[in-house]
C-alpha positions as YAML, in Angstrom:
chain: A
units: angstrom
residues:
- id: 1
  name: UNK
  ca: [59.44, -22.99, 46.80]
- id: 2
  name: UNK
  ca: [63.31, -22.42, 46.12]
- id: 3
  name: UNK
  ca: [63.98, -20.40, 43.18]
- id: 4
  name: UNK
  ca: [66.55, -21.03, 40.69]
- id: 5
  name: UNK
  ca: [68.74, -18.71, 38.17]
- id: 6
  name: UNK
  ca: [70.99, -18.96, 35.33]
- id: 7
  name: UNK
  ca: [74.21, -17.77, 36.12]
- id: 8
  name: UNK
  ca: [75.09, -15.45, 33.16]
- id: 9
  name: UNK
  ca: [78.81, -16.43, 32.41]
- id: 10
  name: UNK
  ca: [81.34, -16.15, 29.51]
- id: 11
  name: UNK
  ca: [79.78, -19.74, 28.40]
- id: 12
  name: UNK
  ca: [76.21, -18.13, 28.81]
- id: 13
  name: UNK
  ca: [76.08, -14.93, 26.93]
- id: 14
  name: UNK
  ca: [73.58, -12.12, 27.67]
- id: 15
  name: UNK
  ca: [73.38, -10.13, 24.31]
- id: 16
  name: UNK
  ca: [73.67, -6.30, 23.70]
- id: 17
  name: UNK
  ca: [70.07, -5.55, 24.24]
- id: 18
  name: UNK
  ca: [69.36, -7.49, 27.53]
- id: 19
  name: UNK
  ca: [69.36, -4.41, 29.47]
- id: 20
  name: UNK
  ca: [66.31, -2.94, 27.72]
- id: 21
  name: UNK
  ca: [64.59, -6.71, 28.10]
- id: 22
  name: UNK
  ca: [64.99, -6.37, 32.05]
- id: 23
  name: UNK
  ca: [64.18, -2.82, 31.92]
- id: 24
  name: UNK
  ca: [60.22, -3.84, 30.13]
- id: 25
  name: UNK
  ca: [59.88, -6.67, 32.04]
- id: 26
  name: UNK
  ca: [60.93, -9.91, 30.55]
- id: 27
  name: UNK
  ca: [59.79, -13.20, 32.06]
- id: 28
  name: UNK
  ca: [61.67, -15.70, 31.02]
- id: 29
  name: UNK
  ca: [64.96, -16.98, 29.28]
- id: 30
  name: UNK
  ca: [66.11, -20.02, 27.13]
- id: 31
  name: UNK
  ca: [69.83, -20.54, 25.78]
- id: 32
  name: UNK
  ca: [70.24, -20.52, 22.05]
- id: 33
  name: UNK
  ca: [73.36, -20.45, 20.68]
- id: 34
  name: UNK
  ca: [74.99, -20.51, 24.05]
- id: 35
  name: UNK
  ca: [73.17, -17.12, 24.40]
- id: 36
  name: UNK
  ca: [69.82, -15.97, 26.19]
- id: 37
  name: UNK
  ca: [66.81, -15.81, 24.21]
- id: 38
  name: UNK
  ca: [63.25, -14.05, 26.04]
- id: 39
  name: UNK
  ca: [60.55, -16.43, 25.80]
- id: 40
  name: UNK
  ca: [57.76, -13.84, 26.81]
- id: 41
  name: UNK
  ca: [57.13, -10.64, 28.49]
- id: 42
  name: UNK
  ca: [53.61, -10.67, 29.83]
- id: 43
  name: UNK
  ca: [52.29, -13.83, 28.93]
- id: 44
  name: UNK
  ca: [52.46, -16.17, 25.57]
- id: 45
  name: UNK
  ca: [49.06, -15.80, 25.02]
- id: 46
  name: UNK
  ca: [48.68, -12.32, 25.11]
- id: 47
  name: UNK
  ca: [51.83, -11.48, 23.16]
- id: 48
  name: UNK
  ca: [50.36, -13.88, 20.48]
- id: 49
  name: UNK
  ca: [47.22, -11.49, 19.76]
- id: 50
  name: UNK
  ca: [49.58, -8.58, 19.91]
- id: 51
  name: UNK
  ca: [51.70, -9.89, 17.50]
- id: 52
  name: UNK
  ca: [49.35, -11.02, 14.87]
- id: 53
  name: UNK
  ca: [47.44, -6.93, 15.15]
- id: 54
  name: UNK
  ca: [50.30, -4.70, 15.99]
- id: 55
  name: UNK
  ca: [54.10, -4.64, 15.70]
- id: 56
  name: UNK
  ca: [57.14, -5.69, 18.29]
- id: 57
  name: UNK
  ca: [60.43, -5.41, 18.91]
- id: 58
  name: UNK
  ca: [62.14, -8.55, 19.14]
- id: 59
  name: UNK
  ca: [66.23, -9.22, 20.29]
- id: 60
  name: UNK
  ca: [66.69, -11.78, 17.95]
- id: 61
  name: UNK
  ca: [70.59, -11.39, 18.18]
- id: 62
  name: UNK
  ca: [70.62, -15.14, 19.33]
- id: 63
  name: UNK
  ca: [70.80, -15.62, 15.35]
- id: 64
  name: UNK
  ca: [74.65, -15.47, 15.71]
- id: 65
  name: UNK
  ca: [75.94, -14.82, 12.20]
- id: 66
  name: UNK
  ca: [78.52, -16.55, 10.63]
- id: 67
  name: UNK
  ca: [80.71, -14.78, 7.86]
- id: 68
  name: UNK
  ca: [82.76, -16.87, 5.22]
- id: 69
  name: UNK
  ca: [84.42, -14.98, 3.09]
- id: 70
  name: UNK
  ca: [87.44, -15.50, 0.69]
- id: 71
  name: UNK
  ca: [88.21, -16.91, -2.93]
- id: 72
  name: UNK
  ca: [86.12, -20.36, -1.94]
- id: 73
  name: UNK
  ca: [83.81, -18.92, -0.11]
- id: 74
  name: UNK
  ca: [81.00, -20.03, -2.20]
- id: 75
  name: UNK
  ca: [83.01, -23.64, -2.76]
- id: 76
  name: UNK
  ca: [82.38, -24.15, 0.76]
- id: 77
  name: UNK
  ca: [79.10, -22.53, 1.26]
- id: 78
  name: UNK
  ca: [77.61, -24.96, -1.34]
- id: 79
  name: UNK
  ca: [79.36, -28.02, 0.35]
- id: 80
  name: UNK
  ca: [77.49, -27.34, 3.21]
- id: 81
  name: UNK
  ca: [74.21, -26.79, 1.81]
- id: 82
  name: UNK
  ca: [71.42, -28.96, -0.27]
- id: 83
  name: UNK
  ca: [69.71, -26.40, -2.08]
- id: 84
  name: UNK
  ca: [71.55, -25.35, -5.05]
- id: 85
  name: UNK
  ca: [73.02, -21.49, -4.62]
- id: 86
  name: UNK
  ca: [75.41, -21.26, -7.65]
- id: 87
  name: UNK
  ca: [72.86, -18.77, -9.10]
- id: 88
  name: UNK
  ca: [72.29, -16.96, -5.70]
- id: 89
  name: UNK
  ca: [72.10, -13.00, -6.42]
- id: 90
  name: UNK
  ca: [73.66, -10.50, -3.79]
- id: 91
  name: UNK
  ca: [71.67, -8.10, -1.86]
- id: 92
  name: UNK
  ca: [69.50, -11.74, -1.71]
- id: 93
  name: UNK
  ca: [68.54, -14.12, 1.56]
- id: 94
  name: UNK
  ca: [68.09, -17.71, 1.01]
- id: 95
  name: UNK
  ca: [67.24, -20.28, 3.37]
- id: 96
  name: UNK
  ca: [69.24, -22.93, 3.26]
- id: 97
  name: UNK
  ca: [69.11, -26.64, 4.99]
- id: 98
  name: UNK
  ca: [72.78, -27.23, 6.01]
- id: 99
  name: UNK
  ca: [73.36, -31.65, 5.95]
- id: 100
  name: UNK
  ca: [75.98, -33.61, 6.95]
- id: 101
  name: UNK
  ca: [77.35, -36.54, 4.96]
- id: 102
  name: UNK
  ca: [74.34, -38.93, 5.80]
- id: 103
  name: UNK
  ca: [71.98, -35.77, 4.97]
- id: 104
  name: UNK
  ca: [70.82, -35.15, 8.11]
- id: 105
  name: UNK
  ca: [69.95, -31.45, 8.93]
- id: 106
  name: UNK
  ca: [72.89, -29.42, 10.69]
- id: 107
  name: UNK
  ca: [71.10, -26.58, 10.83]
- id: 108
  name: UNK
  ca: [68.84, -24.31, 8.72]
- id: 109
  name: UNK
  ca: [70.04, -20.87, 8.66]
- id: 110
  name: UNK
  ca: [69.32, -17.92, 6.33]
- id: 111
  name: UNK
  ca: [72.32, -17.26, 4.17]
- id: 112
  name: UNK
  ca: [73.06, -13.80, 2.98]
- id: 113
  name: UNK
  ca: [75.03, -12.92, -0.37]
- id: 114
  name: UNK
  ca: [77.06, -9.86, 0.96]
- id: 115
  name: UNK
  ca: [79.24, -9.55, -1.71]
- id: 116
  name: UNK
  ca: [80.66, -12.09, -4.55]
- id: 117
  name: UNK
  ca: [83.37, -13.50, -1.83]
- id: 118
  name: UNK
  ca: [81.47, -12.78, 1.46]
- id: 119
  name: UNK
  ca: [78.31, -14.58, 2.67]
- id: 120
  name: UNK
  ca: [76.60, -14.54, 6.05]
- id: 121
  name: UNK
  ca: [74.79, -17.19, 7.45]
- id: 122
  name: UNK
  ca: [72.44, -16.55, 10.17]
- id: 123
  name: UNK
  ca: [72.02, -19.44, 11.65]
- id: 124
  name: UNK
  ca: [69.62, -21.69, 14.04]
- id: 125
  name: UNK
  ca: [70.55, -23.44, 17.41]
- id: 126
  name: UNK
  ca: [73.90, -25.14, 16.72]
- id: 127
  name: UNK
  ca: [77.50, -24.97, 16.02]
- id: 128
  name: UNK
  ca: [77.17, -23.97, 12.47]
- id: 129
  name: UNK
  ca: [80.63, -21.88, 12.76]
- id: 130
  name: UNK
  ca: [83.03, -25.69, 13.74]
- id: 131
  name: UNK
  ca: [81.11, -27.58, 10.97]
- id: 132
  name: UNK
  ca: [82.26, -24.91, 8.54]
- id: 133
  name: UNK
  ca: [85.87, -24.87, 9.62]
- id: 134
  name: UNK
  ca: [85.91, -28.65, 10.27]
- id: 135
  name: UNK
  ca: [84.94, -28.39, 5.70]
- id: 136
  name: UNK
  ca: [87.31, -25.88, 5.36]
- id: 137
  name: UNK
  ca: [90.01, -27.38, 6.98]
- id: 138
  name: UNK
  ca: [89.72, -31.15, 5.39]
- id: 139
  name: UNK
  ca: [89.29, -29.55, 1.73]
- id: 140
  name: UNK
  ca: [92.12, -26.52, 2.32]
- id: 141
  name: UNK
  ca: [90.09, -24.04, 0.87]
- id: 142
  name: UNK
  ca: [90.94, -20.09, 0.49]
- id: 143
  name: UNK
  ca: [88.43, -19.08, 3.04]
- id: 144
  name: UNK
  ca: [88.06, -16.92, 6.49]
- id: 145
  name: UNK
  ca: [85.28, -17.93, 8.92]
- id: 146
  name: UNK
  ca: [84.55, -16.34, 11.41]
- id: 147
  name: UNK
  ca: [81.54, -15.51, 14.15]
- id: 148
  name: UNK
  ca: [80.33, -11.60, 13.29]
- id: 149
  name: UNK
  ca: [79.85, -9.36, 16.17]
- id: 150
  name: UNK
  ca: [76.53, -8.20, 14.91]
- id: 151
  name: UNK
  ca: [73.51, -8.09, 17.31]
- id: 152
  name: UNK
  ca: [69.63, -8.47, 14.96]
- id: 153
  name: UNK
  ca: [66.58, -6.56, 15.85]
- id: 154
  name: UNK
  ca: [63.53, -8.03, 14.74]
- id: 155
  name: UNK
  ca: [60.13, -5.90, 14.06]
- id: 156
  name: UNK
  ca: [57.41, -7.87, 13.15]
- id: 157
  name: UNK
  ca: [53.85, -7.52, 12.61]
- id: 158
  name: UNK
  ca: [51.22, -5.63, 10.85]
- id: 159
  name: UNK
  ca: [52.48, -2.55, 11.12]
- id: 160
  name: UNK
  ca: [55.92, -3.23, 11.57]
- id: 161
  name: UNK
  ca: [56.18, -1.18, 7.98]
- id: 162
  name: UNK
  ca: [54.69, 2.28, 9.56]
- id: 163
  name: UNK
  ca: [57.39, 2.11, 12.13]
- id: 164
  name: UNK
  ca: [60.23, 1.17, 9.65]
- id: 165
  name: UNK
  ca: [59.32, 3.78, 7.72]
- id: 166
  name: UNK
  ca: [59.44, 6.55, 10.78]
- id: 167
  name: UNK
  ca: [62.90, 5.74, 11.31]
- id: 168
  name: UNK
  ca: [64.52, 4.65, 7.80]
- id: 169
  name: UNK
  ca: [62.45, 6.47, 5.21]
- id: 170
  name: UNK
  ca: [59.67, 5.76, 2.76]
- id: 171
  name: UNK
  ca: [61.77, 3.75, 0.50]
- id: 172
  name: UNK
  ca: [61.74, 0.28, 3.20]
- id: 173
  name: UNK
  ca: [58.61, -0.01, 2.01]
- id: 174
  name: UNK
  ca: [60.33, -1.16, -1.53]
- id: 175
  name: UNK
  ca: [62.11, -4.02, -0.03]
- id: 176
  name: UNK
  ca: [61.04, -7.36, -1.35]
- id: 177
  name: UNK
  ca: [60.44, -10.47, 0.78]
- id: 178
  name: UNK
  ca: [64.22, -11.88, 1.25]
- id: 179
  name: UNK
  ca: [65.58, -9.40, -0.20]
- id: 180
  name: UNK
  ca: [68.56, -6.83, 2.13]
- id: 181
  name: UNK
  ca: [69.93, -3.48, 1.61]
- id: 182
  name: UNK
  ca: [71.25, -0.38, 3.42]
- id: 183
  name: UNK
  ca: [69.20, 1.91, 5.04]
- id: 184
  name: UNK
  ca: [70.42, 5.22, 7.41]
- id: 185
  name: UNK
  ca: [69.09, 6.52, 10.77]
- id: 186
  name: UNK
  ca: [70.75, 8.53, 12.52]
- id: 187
  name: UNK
  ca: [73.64, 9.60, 10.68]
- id: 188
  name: UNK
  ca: [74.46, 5.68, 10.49]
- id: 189
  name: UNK
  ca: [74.09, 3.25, 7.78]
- id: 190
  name: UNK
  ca: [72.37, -0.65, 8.49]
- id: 191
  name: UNK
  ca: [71.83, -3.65, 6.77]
- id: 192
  name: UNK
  ca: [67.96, -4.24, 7.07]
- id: 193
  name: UNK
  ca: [66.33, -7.62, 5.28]
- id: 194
  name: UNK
  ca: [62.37, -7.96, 5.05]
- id: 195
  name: UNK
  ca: [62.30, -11.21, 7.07]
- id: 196
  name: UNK
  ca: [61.51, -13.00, 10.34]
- id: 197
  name: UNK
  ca: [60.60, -15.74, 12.57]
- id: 198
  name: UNK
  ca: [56.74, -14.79, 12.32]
- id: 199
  name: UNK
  ca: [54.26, -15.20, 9.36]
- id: 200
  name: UNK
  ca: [52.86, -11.19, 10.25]
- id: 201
  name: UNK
  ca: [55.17, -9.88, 8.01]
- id: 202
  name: UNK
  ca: [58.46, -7.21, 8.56]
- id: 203
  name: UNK
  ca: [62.02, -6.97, 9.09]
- id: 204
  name: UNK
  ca: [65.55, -7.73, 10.75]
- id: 205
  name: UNK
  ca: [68.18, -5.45, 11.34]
- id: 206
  name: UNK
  ca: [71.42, -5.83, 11.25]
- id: 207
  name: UNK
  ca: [73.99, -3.79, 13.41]
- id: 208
  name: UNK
  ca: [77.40, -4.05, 13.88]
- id: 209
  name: UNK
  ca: [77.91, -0.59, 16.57]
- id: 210
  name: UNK
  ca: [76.18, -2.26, 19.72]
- id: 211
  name: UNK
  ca: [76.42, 1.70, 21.12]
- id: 212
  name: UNK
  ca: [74.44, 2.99, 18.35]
- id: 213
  name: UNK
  ca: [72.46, -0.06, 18.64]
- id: 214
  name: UNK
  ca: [70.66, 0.93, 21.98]
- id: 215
  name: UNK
  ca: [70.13, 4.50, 20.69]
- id: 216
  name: UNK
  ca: [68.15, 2.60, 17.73]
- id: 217
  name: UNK
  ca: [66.62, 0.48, 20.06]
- id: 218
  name: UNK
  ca: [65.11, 3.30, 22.05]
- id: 219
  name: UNK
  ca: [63.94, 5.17, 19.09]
- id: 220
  name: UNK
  ca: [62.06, 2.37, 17.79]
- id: 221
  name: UNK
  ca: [60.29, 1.82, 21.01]
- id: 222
  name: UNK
  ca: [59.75, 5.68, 21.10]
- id: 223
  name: UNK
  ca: [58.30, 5.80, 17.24]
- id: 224
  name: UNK
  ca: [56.49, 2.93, 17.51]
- id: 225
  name: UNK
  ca: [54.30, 4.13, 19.98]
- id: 226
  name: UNK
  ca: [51.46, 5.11, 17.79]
- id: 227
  name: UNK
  ca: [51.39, 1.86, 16.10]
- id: 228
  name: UNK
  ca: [51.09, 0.29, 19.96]
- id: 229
  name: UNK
  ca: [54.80, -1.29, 19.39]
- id: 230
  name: UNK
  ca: [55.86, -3.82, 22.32]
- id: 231
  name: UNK
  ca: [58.83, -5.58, 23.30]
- id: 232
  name: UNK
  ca: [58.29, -9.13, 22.23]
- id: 233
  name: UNK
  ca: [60.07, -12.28, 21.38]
- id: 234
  name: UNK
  ca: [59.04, -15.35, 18.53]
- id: 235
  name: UNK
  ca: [55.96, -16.84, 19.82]
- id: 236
  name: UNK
  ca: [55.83, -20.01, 20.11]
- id: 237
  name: UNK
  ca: [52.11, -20.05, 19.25]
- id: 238
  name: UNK
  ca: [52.15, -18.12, 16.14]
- id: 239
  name: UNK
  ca: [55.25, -20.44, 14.90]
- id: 240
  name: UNK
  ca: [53.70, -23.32, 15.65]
- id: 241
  name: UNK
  ca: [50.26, -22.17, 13.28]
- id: 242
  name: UNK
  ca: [52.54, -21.11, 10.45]
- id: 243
  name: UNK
  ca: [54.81, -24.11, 10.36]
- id: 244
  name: UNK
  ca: [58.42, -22.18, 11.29]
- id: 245
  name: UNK
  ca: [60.54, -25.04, 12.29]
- id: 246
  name: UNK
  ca: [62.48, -24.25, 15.39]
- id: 247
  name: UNK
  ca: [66.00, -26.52, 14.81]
- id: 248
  name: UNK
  ca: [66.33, -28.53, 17.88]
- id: 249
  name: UNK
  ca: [62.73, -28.80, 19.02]
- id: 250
  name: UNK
  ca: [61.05, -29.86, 15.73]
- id: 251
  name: UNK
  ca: [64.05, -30.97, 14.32]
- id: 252
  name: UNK
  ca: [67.79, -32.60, 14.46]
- id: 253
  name: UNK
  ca: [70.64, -34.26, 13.23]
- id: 254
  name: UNK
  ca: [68.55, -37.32, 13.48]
- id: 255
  name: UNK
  ca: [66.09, -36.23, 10.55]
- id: 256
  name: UNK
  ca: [66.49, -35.60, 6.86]
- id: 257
  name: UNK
  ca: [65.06, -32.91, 5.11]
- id: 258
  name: UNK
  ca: [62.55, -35.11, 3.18]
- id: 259
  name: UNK
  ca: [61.59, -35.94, 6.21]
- id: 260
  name: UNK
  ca: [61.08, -32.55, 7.06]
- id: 261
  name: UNK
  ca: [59.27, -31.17, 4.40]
- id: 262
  name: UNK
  ca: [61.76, -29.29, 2.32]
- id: 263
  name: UNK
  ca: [61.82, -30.65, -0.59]
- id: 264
  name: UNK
  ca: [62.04, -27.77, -2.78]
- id: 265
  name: UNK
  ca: [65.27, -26.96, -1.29]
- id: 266
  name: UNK
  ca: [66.90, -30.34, -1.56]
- id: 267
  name: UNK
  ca: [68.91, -30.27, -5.11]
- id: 268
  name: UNK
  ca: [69.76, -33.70, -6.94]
- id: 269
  name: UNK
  ca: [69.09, -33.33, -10.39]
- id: 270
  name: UNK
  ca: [72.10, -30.89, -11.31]
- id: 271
  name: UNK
  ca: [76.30, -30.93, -11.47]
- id: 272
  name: UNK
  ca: [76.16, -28.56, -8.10]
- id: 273
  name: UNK
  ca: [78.26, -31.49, -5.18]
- id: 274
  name: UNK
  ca: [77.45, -31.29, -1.46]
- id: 275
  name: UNK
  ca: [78.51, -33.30, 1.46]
- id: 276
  name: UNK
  ca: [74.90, -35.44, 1.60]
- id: 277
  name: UNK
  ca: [73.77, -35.63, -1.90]
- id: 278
  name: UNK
  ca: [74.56, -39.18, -2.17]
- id: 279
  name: UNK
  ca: [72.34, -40.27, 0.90]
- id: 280
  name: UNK
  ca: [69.64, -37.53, -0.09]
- id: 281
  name: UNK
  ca: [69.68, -39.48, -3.20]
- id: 282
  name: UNK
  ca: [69.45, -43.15, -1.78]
- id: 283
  name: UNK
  ca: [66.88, -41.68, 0.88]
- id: 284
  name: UNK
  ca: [64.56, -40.68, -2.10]
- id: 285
  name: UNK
  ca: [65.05, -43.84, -3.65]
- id: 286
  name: UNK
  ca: [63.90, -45.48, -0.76]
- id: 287
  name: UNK
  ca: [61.30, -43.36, 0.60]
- id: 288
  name: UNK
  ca: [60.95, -41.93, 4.45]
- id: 289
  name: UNK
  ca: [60.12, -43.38, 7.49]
- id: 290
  name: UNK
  ca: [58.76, -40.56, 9.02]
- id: 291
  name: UNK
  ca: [57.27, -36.94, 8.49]
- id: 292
  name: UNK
  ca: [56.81, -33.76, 10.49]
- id: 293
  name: UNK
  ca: [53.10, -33.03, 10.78]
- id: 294
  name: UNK
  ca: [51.08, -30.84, 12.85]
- id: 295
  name: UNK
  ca: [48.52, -31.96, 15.59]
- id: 296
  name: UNK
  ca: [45.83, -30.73, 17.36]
- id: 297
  name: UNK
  ca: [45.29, -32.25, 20.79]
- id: 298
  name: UNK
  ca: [41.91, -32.28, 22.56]
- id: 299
  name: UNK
  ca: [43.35, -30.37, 25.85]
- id: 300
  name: UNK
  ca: [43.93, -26.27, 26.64]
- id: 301
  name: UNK
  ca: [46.76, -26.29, 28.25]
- id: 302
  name: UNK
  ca: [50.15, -27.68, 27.98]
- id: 303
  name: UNK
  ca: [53.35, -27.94, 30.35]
- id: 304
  name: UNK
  ca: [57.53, -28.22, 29.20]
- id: 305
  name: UNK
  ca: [57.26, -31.19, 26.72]
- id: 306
  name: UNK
  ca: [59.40, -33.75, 25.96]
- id: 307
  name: UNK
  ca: [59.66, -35.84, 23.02]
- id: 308
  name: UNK
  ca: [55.76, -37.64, 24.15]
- id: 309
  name: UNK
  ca: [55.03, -40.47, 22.46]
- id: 310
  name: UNK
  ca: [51.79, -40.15, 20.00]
- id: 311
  name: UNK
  ca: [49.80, -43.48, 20.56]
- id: 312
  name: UNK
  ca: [47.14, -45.64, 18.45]
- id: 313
  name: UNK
  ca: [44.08, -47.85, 19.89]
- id: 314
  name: UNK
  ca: [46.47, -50.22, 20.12]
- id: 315
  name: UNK
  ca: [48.97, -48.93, 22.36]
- id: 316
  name: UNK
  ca: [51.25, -48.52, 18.89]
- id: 317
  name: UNK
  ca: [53.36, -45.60, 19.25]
- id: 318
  name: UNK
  ca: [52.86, -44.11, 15.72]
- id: 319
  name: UNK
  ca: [54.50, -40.45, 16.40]
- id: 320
  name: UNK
  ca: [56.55, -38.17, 18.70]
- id: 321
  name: UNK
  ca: [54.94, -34.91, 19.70]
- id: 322
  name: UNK
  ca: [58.16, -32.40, 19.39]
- id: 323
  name: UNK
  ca: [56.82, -28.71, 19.85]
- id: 324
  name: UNK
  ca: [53.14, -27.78, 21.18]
- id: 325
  name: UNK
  ca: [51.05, -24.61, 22.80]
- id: 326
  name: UNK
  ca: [47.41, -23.82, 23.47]
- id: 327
  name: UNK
  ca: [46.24, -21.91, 20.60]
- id: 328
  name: UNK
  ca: [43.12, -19.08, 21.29]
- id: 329
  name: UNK
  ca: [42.30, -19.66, 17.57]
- id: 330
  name: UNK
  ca: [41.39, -23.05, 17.82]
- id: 331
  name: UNK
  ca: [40.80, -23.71, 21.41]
- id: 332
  name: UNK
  ca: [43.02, -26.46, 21.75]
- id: 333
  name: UNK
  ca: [46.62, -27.26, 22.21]
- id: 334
  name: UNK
  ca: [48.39, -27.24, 18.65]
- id: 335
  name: UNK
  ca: [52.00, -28.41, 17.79]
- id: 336
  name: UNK
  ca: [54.50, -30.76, 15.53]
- id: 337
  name: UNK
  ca: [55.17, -33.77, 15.53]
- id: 338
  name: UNK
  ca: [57.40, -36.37, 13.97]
- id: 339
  name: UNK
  ca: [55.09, -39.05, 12.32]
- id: 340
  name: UNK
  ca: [55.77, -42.63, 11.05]
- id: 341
  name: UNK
  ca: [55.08, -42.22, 7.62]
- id: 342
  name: UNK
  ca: [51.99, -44.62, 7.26]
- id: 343
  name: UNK
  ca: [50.34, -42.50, 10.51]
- id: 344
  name: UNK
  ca: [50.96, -39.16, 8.46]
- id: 345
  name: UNK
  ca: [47.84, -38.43, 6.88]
- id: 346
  name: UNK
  ca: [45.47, -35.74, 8.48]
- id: 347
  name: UNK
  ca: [42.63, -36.63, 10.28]
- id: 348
  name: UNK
  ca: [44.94, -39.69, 11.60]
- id: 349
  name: UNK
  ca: [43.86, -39.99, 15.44]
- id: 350
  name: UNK
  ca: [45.81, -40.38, 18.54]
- id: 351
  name: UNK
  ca: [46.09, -40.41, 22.25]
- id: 352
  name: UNK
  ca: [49.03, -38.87, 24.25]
- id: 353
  name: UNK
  ca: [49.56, -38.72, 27.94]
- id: 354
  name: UNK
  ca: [50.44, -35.64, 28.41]
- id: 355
  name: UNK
  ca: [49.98, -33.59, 32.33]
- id: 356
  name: UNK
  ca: [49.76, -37.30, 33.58]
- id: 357
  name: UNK
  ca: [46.20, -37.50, 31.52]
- id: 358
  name: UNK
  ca: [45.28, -39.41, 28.76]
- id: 359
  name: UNK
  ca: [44.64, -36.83, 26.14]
- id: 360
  name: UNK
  ca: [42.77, -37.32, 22.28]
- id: 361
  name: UNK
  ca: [44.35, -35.76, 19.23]
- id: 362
  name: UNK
  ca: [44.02, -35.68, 15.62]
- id: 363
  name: UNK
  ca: [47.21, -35.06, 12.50]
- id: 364
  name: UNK
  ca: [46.74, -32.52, 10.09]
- id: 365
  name: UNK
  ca: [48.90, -30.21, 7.25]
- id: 366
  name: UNK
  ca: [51.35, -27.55, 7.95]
- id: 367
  name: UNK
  ca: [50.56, -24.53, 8.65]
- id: 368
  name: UNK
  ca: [47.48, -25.27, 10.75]
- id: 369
  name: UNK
  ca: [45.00, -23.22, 9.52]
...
């Protein structure tokens, strides 16, 4: 069988730490943010267990970060965004639906208070920085955007804190969940946050020397040894479980955040004025049409989806299966899906064709536990 490659190109970026991927074996690529993103090293399975006992080393710099700084800076942040951040503390991560005039999601970055003017905005998989400028722009506002040339390490995992604490000191351990400061290895000074794309707990780092970068890399790969660190990747099995919505797969500009399940980030009740607070207003007045959900699907093992079609006895199409994986816990392929809202309760059963076989399934809450 012919093989085929991705031709890495100026419109196809390969990041500062793709050179160690290579060099540990990486076996496959998607694009994110017009950049490549490992999928797995070994296998998805196997780096799931790993994950959830141990601690890896992910190249998350994919999370292209977006700086706005200036005299508006927050003017335009909150524009953007549904949740309310007038009160948002620096040294602090929040994260933060981004909607559009109708309120449909944009994007759902974490946003980072740098300093009163400056915030960062690390964001999902979509042109976060033109939206921004496109606001700027039509309102004139005092403000400079621009894409950082930071690269983010991820270590996450059980004992992600054991290696952190090799490398930066015993104090990590006194960072709070979404909370950033400065920390020094190595003669240099980084921005580390206690956060991540996994539910096992740890960190992101933040560097803005890609040289001193690889020697950090390295080191943490060395360190981590004892604690049986790995070269990983988010796992799309572990997000799935713990409900971490991957923007573009589980969601779009086509849904709402209602719709979504973020309602605790969705202000309407205050003075605070974004772009889609009208429509997120009429949408609650009205109600939604449809809800993520997770599934569980009476098969072990699971091809490239599309958007399948989730089916009643009737041949009604009552759902859209959007992200999915064979899960060891339960046995059984798990994923999200985008229900019609009277189809949303758990226990709600289905049929999907899925592998060109008619497959049984079931709804249920998120995270699947």
């Amino acid at each position: 069988m012919k093989k085929f490659s991705i031709a890495k190109t100026r419109r196809l970026r390969s990041t500062p730490f793709t050179s160690r991927l290579e060099k540990y074996g990486v076996g496959g690529y998607t694009v994110y943010n017009h950049m490549l993103l490992p999928t797995f090293f070994k296998s998805v399975e196997e780096e799931y267990e790993h994950l959830k006992n141990y601690v890896q080393l992910w190249d998350v710099s994919v999370q292209r970060q977006i700086e706005v700084n200036g005299k508006d800076s927050y003017k335009l942040i909150q524009l953007m965004s549904c949740r309310d951040l007038s009160k948002a503390k620096i040294n602090k991560c929040y994260y933060v639906p981004l909607v559009d005039k109708d309120g449909n999601i944009v994007n759902d970055p974490l946003i980072l208070k740098v300093q009163e003017n400056k915030w960062r905005i690390c964001i999902a998989d979509s042109d976060v920085l033109f939206f921004a400028k496109g606001i700027a722009g039509s309102f004139n506002f005092d403000v400079n955007i621009f894409e950082t040339n930071i690269a983010t390490l991820a270590i996450q995992g059980p004992k992600s804190e054991n290696v952190m604490k090799k490398l930066f000191g015993k104090n990590i351990k006194n960072l709070k969940f979404f909370n950033f400061d400065y920390f020094d290895f190595n003669g240099s000074k980084y921005m580390i946050s206690k956060s991540g794309f996994s539910k096992q707990g740890g960190y992101e780092i933040y560097i803005e020397n890609l040289k001193e970068g690889l020697v950090l890399y390295d080191n943490l790969i060395l360190e981590g040894k004892e604690f049986n660190i790995k070269p990983g990747c988010p796992n799309a099995i572990e997000r799935i479980e713990g409900a971490l919505l991957s923007y573009g797969n589980d969601m779009d500009n086509n849904d709402n955040p209602f719709e979504c399940g973020f309602d605790k980030y969705i202000s309407l009740d205050n003075g605070i004025n974004y772009l889609g607070k009208k429509a997120l207003l009429n949408i609650k007045q009205k109600g939604i049409k449809k809800k993520l959900m997770g599934v569980k699907i009476d098969i072990k093992e699971i091809d490239l989806i599309k958007e399948e079609n989730l089916l009643d006895h009737k041949e009604n199409v009552i759902g859209f299966l959007r992200s999915a994986a064979f899960s060891p816990k339960f046995n059984k392929v798990v994923g999200i899906a985008m229900m019609v809202s009277k189809y949303s309760n758990p226990s709600q059963k289905f049929k999907v064709i899925i592998n060109n076989k008619i497959s049984t399934g079931e709804v249920c809450n998120l995270p699947i536990i």
